[in-house]
C-alpha positions, -999 to +999 in steps of 0.1 A: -027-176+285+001-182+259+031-205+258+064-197+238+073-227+211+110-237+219+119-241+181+109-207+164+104-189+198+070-177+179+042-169+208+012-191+206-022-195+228-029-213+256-055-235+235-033-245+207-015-278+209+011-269+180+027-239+170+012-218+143+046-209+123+062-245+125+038-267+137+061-281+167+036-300+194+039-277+229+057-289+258+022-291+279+006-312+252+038-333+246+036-339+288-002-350+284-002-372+258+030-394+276+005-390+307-022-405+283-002-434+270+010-442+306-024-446+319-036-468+289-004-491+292-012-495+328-048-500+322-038-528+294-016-545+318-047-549+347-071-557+320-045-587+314-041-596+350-079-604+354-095-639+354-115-648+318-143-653+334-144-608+348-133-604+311-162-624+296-189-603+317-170-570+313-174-581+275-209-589+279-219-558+296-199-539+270-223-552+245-253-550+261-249-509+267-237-504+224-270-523+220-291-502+245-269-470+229-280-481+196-315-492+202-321-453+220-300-435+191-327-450+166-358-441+191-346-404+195-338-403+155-375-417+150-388-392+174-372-363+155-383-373+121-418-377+135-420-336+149-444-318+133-415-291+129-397-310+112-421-330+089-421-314+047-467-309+052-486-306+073-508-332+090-542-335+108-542-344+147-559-377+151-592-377+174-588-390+209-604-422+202-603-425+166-591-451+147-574-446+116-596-458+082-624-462+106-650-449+079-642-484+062-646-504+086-687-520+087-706-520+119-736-529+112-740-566+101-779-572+108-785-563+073-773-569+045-748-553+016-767-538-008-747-543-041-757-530-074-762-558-104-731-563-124-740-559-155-726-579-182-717-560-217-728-597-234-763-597-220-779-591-256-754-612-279-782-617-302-794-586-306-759-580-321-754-580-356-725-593-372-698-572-388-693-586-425-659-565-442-653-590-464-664-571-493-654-534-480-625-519-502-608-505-476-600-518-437-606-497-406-573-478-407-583-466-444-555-491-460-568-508-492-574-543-491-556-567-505-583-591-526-587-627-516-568-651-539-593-680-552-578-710-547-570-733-578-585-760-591-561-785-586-547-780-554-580-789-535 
């Protein structure tokens, strides 16, 4: 369950890759990885070897499972943010057989809508009487009024 780093001679666990005092790769993980790159050279060279036309539908297919990956990453991340455990409130269950803003909806069209009169804020224009300030010293916001220049004689 350990191995014994060649460099330092410092004793290291079967589940590190490097030694812990000088960082020196072990001999079993220096073995694997020129496994590794072995298999990937020889896997390069029959990938090259094969008509374009196998290389085209490997491509293809390639595609078509990232898309499938994708499109079930997104359904299982829309699932999870719709769990109730996992939502910030809480919400209602929805009836079996309800539909949602069904208490707007009308049903019954034999009669019909009973609207109240709009009623109009001008209906009794000449009942109104007509604001004259012409005359007041002061204006609404209490600020004097300036007084109304005659005009002269000969400029008309």
């Amino acid at each position: 369950t350990t191995w014994t780093c060649d460099f330092c001679r410092q004793l290291n666990f079967n589940h590190v890759t490097h030694c812990s005092k000088c960082t020196c790769p072990s001999n079993e993980y220096v073995e694997a990885q020129r496994q590794k790159r072995a298999r990937e050279h020889e896997e390069k060279k029959r990938l090259e070897r094969r008509s374009s036309r196998s290389r085209e539908r490997d491509e293809r297919r390639k595609e078509t499972e990232e898309r499938q990956a994708e499109a079930e990453e997104k359904r299982k991340r829309f699932l999870e943010s719709m769990r109730h455990g996992s939502k910030s409130m809480p919400t209602m269950d929805q009836v079996i057989g309800e539909k949602r803003g069904a208490h707007k909806i009308r049903t019954d069209f034999t009669e019909p809508r009973k609207t109240q009169p709009i009623v109009s804020e001008r209906q009794h224009e000449n009942i109104r009487q007509e604001w004259n300030s012409d005359d007041e010293e002061f204006d609404d916001f209490g600020r004097t009024k300036r007084q109304k220049k005659e005009p002269a004689e000969g400029m008309q």
